[in-house]
MITINU-760348 format. One record per residue (C-alpha): residue in one letter; z, x, y. Coordinates in Angstrom, 1 decimal. Layout:
> type,Z,X,Y
> A,Z,X,Y
...
This chain:
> type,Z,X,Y
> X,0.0,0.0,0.0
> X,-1.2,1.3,3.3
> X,2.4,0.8,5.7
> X,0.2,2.5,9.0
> X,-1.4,-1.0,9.0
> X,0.0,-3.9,11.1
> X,0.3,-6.9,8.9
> X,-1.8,-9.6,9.4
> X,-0.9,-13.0,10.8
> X,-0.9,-15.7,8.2
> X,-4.1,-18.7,9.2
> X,-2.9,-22.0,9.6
> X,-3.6,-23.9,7.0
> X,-4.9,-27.6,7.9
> X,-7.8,-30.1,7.7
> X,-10.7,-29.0,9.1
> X,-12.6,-31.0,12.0
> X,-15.7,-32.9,11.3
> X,-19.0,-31.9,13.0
> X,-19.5,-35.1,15.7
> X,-22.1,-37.3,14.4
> X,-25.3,-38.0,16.2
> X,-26.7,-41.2,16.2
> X,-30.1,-41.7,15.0
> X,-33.0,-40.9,17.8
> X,-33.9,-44.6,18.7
> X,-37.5,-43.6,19.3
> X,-37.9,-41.9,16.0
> X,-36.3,-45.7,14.7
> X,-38.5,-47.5,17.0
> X,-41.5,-45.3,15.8
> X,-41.3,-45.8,12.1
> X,-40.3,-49.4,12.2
> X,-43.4,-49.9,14.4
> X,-45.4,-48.3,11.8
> X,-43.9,-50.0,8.7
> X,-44.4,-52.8,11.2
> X,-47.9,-52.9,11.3
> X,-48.9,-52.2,8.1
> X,-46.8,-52.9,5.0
> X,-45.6,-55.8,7.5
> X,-48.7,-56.9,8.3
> X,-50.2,-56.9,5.0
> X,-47.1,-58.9,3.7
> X,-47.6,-61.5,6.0
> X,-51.4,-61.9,5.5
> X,-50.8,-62.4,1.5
> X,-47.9,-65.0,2.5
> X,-46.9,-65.6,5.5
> X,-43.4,-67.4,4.5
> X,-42.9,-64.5,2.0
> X,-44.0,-61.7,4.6
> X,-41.4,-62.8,7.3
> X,-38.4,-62.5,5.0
> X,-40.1,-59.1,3.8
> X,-40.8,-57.7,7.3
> X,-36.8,-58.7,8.5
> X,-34.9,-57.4,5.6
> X,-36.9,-54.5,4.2
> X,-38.4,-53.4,7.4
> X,-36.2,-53.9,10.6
> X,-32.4,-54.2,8.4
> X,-33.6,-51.2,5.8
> X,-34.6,-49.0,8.3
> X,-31.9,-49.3,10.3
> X,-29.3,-49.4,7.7
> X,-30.6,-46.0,5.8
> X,-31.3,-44.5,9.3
> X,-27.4,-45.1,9.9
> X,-26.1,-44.3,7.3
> X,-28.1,-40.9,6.6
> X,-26.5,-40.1,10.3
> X,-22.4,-40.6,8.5
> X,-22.0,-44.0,9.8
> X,-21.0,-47.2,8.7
> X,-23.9,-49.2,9.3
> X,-21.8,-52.5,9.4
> X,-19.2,-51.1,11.8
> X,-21.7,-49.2,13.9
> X,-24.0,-51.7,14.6
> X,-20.9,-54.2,15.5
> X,-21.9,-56.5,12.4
> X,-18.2,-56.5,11.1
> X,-15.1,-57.7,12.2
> X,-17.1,-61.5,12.5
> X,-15.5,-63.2,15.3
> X,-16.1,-66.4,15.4
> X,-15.1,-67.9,18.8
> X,-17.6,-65.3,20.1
> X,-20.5,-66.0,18.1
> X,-20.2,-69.8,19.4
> X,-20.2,-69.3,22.7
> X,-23.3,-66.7,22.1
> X,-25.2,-69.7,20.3
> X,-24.2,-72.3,23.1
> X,-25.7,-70.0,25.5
> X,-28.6,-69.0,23.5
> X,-29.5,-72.8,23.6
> X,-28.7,-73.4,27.5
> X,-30.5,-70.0,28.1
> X,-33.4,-71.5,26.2
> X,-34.0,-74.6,28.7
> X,-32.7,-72.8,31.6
> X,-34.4,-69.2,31.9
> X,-37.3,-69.7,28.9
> X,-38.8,-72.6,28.9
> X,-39.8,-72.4,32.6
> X,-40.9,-68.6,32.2
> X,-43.1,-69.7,29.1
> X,-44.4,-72.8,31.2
> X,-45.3,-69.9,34.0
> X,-46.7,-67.8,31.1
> X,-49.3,-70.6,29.6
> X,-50.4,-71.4,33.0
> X,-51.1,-68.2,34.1
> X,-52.7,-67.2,30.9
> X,-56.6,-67.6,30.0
> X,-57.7,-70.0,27.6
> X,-58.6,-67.7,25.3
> X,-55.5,-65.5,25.3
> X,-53.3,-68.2,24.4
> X,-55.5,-69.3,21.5
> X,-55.3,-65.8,20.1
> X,-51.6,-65.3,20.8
> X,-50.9,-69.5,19.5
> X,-47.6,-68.7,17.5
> X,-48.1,-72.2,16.2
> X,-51.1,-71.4,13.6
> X,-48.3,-69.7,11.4
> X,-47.1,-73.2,10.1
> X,-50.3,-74.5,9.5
> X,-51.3,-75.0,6.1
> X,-47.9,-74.4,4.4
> X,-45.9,-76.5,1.2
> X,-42.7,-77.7,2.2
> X,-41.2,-75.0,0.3
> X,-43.2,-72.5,2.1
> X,-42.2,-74.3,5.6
> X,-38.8,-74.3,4.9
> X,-38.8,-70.7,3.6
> X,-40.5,-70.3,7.3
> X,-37.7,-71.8,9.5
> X,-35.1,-69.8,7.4
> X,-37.0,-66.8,8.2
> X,-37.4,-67.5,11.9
> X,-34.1,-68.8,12.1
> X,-31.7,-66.7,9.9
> X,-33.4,-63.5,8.6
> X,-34.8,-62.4,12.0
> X,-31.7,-62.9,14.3
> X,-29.9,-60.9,11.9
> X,-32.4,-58.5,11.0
> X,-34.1,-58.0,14.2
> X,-30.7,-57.4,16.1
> X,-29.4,-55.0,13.7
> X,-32.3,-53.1,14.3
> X,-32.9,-53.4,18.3
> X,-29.4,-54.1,19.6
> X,-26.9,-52.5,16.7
> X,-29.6,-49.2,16.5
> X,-31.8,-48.5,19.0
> X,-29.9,-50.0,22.3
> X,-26.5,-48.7,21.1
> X,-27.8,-45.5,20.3
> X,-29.6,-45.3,23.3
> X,-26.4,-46.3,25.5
> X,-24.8,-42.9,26.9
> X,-21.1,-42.8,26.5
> X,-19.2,-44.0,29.5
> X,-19.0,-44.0,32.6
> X,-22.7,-44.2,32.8
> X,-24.2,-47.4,33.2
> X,-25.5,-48.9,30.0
> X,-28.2,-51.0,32.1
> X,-30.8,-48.5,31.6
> X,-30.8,-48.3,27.8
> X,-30.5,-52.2,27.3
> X,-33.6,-52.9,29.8
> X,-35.8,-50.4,28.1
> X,-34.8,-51.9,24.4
> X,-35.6,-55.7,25.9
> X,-39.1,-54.2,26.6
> X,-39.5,-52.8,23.8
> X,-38.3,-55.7,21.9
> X,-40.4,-57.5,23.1
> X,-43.8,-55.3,22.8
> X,-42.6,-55.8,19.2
> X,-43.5,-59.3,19.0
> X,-47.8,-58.4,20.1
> X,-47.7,-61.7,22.5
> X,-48.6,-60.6,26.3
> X,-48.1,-63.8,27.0
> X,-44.5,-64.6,25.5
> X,-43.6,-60.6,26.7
> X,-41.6,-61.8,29.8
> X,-39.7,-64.9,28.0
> X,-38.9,-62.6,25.2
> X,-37.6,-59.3,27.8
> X,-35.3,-61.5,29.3
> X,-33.9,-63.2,25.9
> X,-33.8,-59.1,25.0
> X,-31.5,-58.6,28.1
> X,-29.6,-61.7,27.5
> X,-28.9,-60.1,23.5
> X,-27.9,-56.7,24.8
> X,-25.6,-57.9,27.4
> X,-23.7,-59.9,24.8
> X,-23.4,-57.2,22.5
> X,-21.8,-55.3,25.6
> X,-19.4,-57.4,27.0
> X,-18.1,-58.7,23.5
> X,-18.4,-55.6,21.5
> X,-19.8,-57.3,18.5
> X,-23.7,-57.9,17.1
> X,-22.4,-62.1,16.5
> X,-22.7,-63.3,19.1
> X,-26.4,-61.5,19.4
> X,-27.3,-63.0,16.3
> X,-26.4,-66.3,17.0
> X,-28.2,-66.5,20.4
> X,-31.0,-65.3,18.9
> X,-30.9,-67.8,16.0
> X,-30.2,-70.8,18.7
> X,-33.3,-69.7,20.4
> X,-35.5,-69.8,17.5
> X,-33.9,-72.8,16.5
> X,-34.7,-74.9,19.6
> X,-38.2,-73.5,19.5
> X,-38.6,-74.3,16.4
> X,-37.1,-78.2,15.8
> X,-39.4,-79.0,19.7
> X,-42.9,-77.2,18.0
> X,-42.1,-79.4,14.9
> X,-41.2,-82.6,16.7
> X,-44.5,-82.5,19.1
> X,-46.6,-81.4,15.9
> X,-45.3,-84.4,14.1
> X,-45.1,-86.9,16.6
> X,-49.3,-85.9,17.5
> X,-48.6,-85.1,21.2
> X,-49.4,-81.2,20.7
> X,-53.0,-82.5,18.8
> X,-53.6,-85.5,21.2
> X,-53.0,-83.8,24.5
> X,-55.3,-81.2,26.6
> X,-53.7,-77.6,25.7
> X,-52.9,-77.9,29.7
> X,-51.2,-81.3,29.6
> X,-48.7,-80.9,26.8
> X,-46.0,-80.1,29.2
> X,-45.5,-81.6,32.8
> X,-44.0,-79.1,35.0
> X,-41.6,-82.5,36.2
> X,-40.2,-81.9,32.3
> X,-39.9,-78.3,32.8
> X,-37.7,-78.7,36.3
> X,-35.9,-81.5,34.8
> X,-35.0,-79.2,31.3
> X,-34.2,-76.2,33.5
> X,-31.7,-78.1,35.6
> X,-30.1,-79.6,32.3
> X,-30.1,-76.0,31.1
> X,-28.9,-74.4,34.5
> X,-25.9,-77.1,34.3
> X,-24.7,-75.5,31.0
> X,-24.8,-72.2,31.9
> X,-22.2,-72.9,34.9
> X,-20.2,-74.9,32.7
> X,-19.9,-72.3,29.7
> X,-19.0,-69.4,32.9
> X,-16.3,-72.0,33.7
> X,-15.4,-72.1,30.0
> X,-15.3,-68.6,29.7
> X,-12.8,-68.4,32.2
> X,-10.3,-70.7,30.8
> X,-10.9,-69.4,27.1
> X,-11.4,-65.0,27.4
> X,-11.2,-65.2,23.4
> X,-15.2,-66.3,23.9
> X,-15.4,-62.3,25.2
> X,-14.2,-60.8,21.8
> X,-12.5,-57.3,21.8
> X,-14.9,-55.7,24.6
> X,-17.1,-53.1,24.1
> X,-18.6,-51.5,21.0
> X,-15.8,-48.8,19.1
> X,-16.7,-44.5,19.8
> X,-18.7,-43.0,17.3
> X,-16.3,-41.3,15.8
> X,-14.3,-44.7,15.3
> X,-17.1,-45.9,12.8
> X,-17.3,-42.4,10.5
> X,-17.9,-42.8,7.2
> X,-15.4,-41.9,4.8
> X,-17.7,-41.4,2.1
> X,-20.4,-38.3,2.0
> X,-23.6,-39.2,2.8
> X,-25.6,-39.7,-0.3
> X,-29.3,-37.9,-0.7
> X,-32.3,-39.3,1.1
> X,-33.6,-40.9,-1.9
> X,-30.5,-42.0,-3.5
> X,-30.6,-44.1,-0.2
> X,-33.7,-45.4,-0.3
> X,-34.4,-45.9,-3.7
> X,-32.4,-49.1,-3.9
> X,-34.4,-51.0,-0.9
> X,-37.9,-49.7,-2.1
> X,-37.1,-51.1,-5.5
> X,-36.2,-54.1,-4.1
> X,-39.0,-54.4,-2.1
> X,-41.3,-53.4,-5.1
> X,-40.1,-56.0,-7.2
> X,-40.1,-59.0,-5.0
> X,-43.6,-57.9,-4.3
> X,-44.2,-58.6,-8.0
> X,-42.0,-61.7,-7.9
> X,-44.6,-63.3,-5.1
> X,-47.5,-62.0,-7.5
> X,-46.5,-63.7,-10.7
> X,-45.2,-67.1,-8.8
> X,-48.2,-67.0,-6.5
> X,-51.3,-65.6,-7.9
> X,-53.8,-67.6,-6.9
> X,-52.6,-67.8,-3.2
> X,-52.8,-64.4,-2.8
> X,-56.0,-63.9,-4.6
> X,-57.0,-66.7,-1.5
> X,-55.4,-64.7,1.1
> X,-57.4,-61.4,0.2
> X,-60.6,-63.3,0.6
> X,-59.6,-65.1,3.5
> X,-59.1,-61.1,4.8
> X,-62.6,-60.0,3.6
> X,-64.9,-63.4,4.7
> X,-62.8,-64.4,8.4
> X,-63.2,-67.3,10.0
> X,-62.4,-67.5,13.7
> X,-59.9,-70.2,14.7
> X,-61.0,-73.7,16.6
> X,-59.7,-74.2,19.8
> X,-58.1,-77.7,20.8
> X,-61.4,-78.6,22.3
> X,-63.8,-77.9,19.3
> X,-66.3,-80.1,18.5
> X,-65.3,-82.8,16.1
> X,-67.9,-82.1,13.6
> X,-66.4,-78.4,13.5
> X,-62.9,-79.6,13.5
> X,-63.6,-81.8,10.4
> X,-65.5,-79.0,8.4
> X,-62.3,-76.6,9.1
> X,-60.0,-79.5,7.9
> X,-62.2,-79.6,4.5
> X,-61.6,-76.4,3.9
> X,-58.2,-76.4,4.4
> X,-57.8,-79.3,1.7
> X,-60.1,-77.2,-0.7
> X,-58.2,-74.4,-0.5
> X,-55.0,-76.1,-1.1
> X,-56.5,-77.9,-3.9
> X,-57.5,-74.6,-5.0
> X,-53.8,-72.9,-5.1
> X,-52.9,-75.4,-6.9
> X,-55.6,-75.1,-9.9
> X,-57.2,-78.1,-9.3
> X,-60.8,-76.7,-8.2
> X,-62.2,-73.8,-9.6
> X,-61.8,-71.1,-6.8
> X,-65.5,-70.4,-6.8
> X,-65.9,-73.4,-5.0
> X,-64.0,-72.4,-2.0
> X,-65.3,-68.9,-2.4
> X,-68.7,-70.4,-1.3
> X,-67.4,-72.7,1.3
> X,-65.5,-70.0,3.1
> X,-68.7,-67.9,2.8
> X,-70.5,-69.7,4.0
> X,-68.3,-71.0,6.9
> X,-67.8,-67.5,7.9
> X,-71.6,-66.4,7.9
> X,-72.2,-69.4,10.5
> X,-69.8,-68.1,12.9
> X,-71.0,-64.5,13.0
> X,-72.5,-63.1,15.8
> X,-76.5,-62.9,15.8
> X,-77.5,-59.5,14.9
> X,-79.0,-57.6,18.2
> X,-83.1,-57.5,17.6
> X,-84.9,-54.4,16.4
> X,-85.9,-52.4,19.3
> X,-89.7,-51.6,19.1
């Protein structure tokens, strides 16, 4: 033993401090859920549009997110603000969903229609998605609109990519929750819903500020849709949105009059708040460090091995139950058809009708699919543009 040396000091012995988590870059989400977005998404929802909705919300904008999350050491769930539910919260965020809805969206989507040409609200008509549906597939539809996408779409947009987009504070949070309305909306590819949709993406992200949880979010959201939804299917039903002019279906008296009924509810739910501050749950969104995960971060594909099986086999579940649909949908792809305006002729309107029943009778195995085959042929080759003359 060497006594000229000093002895060393013993090293505390203690846990060690984890590395501070970064949250996932919200472009690089935005980027890939874009991609997914517009073609896996796409295709989904051309081979069945009930089927692709459900596909595009829970294996697109909820798996992204939740892998992204997770691969970063969070707890998605906790994170996001998805967990503890609060219930008084979430009411007051679907009561003001629906008063937002006749207050601030109806007249900007009145504006919107106005404003627009013709021809871009044909191509942008949300409506054609319910057209031609089974009940099942309808109701499938509505669940999609109205359950999977509130929760899917704000896990993804308010729970990822505005929250990790928000600096810590002091500094505003303003910035990061206008750019994520924007970009939820460019999401939806509808210029002429974008400004309705921005401001029901502001109205999201400020709840999800003040109350600290993704509820009341999701249930604004789901109001919204909900209202939309139950109005398009009354008017559809009732034959005011096929008996009136495309400009005449709404009087801008009805508008005004909606908007005050909706303005009315919004003052009264701010006088609410104020006598009931539970509405305002526990305040803003936990620290990163608060929603760590406790358990190591599995490998990449461990992670997403689970959603891409799941995704594989309810591809195969839609093949089996619905074969012959999408065999239909493929060749409605390959032999298009534009869509008839509200003013078509009725001769037109009537041949598009026919095809409609044929290829319905078609799913269903009643006609041999050759026959629609030809009819959509031919139906397509008349409305192709005439092919520019030789030159000499």
């Amino acid at each position: 033993m060497d006594e000229g040396l000093p002895p060393s000091d013993p090293q505390p012995v203690g846990p060690t401090v984890p590395p501070p988590l970064k949250p996932p870059h919200p472009l690089l989400a935005a980027a890939l859920a874009f991609g997914l977005f517009l073609t896996v998404g796409a295709t989904t929802q051309l081979l069945n549009p009930a089927f692709g909705v459900w596909f595009t919300e829970v294996f697109l904008f909820l798996g992204v997110a939740w892998v992204m999350l997770r691969r970063a050491g969070f707890r998605p769930a906790e994170y996001t603000g998805l967990t503890p539910f609060q219930g008084k919260p979430a009411l007051f965020g679907f009561l003001l969903g629906v008063a937002n809805f006749f207050a601030v969206v109806v007249p900007i989507q009145f504006l919107a229609q106005r404003l627009a040409p013709e021809w871009l609200r044909e191509m942008f008509d949300a409506s054609r998605l319910f057209e031609g549906q089974t009940p099942v597939e309808l109701a499938l539809l509505l669940g999609g609109v109205s359950v999977a996408a509130p929760l899917c779409e704000e896990f993804f947009f308010r729970g990822l990519f505005q929250r990790s987009l928000t600096p810590a504070a002091p500094a505003s949070p303003w910035r990061a929750l206008i750019i994520t309305s924007v970009v939820f909306s460019a999401f939806h590819l509808d210029p002429v819903g974008f400004l309705a949709r921005a401001e029901l993406g502001v109205l999201f992200g400020w709840l999800l500020l003040r109350t600290g949880s993704l509820w009341p979010s999701i249930a604004a959201h789901a109001a919204n849709n909900m209202v939309s939804s139950v109005l398009f299917l009354v008017a559809t039903h009732s034959g005011l949105a096929k008996e009136s002019a495309p400009d005449d279906v709404t009087d801008w008296r009805a508008v005004l009059g909606l908007a005050l009924v909706g303005w009315t509810a919004l003052l009264g739910l701010r006088a609410a708040s104020r006598h009931a501050p539970s509405v305002w749950g526990r305040g803003p969104p936990p620290d990163d460090e608060a929603v760590r995960s406790t358990k190591p971060v599995p490998l990449f594909a461990l992670q997403l091995l689970p959603w891409v099986a799941a995704a594989t086999l309810s591809l195969v579940v839609l093949g089996v139950v619905d074969g012959r649909g999408v065999s239909l949908s493929v060749y409605d792809v390959q032999h298009p058809v534009p869509p008839l305006g509200k003013n078509a002729a009725p001769g037109l309107q009537a041949e598009r009708k026919a095809l409609h029943q044929l290829r319905r009778s078609v799913r269903k195995g009643e006609m041999p699919m050759e026959l629609y085959e030809e009819e959509r042929l031919r139906q397509s080759k008349a409305h192709e543009p005439p092919k520019p003359l030789p030159v000499p």
